[in-house]
C-alpha positions in Angstrom: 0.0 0.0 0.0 3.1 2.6 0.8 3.9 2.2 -3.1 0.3 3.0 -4.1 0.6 6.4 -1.9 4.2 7.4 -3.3 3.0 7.0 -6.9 -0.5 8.7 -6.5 1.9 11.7 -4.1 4.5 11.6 -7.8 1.5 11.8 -10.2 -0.2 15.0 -8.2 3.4 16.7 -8.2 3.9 16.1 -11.9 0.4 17.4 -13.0 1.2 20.5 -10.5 4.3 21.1 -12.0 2.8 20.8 -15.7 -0.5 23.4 -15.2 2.5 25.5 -13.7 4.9 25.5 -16.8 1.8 25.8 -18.9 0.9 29.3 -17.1 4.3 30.4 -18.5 4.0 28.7 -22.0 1.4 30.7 -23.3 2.3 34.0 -25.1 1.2 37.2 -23.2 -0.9 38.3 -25.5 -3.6 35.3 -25.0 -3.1 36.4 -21.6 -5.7 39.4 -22.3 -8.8 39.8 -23.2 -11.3 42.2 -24.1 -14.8 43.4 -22.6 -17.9 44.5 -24.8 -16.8 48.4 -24.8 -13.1 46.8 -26.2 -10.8 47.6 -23.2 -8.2 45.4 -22.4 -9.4 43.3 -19.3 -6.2 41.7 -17.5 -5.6 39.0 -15.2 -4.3 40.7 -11.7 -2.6 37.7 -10.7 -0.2 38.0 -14.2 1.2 41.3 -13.0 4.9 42.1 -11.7 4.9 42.9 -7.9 7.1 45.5 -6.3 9.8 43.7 -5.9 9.6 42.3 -9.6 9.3 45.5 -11.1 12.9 46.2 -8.6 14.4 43.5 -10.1 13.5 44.3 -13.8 14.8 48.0 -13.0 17.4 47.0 -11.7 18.4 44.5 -14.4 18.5 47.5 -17.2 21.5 48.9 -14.5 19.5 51.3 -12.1 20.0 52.2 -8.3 18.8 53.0 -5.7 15.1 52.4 -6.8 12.1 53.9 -4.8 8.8 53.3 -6.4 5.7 55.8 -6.2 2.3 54.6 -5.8 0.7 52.5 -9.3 -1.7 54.7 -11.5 -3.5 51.6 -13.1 -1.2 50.0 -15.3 1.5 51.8 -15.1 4.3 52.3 -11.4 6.6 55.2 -11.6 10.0 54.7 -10.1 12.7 57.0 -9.1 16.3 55.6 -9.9 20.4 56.5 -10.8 22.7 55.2 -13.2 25.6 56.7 -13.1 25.7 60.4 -12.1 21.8 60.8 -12.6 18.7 60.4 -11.4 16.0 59.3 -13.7 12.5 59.3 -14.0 10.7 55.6 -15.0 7.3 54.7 -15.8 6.8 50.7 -15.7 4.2 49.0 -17.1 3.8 46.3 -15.0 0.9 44.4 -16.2 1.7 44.3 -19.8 4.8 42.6 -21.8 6.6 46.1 -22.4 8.2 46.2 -18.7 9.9 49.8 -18.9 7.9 52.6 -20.9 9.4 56.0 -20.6 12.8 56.8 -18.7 13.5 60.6 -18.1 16.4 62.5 -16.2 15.0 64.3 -13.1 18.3 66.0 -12.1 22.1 64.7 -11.1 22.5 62.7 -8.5 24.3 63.9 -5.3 
């Protein structure tokens, strides 16, 4: 019987795993879908979180990130690379990631 329990316990990991990859496998535009006035409805649990939209900042080279409160869509960060301090709007439900970087001023 301790067989029978290990292979059911191995089959409920490996359809787990595969609904998991699937999430991943499908292209992020069959992610979203459209309502009867035509806006884009999207899935909340599909966006980046905070510390996501960090690490993708921070991935392009940034520092020293501090993120302002979302509009929406859309998170602005404050961050430096190199002697400046820039300006970032991230969209953090969509597949574009970073959408507008602008210098605010030098950094200290």
């Amino acid at each position: 019987m301790g067989w029978r329990v290990s292979i059911l316990r191995l089959a409920v990991v490996a359809a787990s795993t595969t609904l998991c990859l699937l999430q991943f496998a499908i292209p992020a535009e069959a992610q979203f879908r459209r309502n009867s006035q035509g806006q884009v409805l999207i899935n909340p649990l599909l966006c980046y979180t905070d510390r996501q939209v960090r690490q993708a900042i921070a991935a392009q080279g940034f520092t020293n990130i501090f993120l302002n409160a979302p509009i929406e869509d859309v998170i602005r960060a404050r961050a430096t690379r190199g002697n400046t301090v820039y300006l970032i709007d991230f969209d953090r439900c969509g597949a574009t990631g970073i959408i507008g970087v602008a210098p605010l001023r030098p950094a200290n």
